[in-house]
N, C-alpha and C positions, 0 to 999 in steps of 0.2 A: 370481349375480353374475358379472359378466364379468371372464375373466382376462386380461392382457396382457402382450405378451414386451417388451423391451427387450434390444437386439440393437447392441453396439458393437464400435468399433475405436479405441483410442489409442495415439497413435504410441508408440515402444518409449522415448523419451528422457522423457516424463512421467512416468514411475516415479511422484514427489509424485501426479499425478492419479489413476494406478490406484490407487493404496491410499487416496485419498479416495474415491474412487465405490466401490468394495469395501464402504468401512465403510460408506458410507450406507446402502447397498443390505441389511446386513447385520443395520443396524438397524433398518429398517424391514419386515425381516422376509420380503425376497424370498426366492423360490427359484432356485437357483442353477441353472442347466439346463445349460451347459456353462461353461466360460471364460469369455465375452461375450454371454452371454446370460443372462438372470434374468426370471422370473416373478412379476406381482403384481397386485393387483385394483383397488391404489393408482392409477389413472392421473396422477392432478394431481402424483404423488411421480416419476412414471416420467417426465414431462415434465418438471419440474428439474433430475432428472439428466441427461437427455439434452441442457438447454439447456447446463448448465453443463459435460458432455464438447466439444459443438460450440463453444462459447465459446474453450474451453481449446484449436481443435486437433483435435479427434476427432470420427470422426464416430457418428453414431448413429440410432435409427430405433425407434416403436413400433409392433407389430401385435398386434391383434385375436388372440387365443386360440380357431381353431374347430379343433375335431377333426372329421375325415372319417372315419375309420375307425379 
């Protein structure tokens, strides 16, 4: 199964949006990989949130999980 990073930026005055996308992200059981970036195999869940950071203001971006090495 293919995994997928979702990879954002919100501006610093959304405080309300980061602690909405946190929780989603939370619940649906992503992995957290750094600050702005989380892990999951959800695609169609990582495309909601990303519509709704860009919606809000922020931007954001899914890729494709390959390891090289």
């Amino acid at each position: 199964m293919p995994k997928y990073l979702l990879i954002y930026d919100i501006p610093r005055e959304k405080k309300g949006l980061r602690t909405k996308v946190f929780r989603i992200l939370t619940a649906m059981k992503a992995k957290m990989i750094q600050h702005s970036i989380w892990q999951s195999s959800d695609l169609k869940l990582l495309k909601e949130v990303a519509n709704l950071i860009k919606k809000e203001g922020g931007n954001a971006s899914i890729l494709e999980e390959k390891v090289v090495y």
